[in-house]
N, C-alpha and C positions, 0 to 999 in steps of 0.2 A: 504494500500500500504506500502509494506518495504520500508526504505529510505535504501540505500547502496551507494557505492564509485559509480557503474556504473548509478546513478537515475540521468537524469540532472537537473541541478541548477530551472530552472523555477517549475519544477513538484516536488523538495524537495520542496520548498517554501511554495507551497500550499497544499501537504499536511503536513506541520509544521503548519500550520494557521488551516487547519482544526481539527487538534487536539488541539490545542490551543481554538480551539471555542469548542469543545466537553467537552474539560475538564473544561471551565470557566463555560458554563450551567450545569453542572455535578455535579459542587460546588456553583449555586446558583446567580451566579452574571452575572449580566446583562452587558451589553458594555462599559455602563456609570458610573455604579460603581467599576466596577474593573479597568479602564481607571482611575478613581480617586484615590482608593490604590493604584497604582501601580505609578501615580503621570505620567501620559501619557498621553496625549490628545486621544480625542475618536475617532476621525480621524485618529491619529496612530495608534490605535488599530486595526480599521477597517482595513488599510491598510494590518497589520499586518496577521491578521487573513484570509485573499484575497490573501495573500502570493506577495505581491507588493512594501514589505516595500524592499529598498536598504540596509540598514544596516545589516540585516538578509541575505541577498545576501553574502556579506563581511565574514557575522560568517560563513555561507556555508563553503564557499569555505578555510577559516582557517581551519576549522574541517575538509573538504576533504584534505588538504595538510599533517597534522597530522596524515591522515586515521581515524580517530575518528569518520564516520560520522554513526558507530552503537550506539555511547552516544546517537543521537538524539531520538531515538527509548528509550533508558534510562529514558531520560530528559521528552518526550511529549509521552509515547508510545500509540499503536493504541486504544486500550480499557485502561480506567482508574481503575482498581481494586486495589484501598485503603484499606485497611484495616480500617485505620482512616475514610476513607470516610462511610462506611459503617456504620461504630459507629454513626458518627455526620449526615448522612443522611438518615440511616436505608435502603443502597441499597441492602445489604442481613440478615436474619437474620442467628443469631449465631448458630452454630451447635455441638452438645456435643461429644469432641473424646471419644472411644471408651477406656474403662480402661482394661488393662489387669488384669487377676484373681490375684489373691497374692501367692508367692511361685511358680509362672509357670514361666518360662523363656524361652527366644526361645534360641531353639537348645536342650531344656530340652526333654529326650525321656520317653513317657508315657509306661511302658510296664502294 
């Protein structure tokens, strides 16, 4: 789901929590340890992630006032494709570009 200016506030919520739970299992941490990093109780988190917490109401609606509410798609977006992640998780492997010959240039005409 795009979050936009016209998404209302309940339905950003939850899906800001559902990408927030895709990307925490994504990178490995469970409720309880990323609840610990992150120095949050696990209940907040839950809440968090359920799209329930108030506080995250609040940031909504700042960021809608600002218009800014396409950062959130920035911030949490709907698929997580890290580059980093990939490295440190191996979700894709690497793929070798394509070298151009030596002395060919584009726009260069072969007659």
């Amino acid at each position: 789901m795009k979050i936009d200016y016209l998404t209302p506030e309940d339905a950003a919520l939850v899906e800001m929590g559902r990408r927030l739970a895709r990307v925490r299992k994504q990178q490995g941490f469970s409720q309880i340890r990323l609840a610990e990093e992150a120095g949050v109780g696990v209940a907040t988190l839950r809440r968090i992630e359920s799209g329930q917490d108030g506080q995250m109401a609040s940031w909504l609606k700042l960021l809608k006032g600002l218009r800014m509410t396409a950062a959130i798609d920035t911030l949490l977006p709907e698929t997580f494709d890290s580059p980093m992640a990939e490295v440190l998780f191996g979700a894709k492997k690497n793929q070798k570009a394509r070298v151009a010959e030596p002395g060919i240039r584009w726009g260069d005409q072969i007659e």
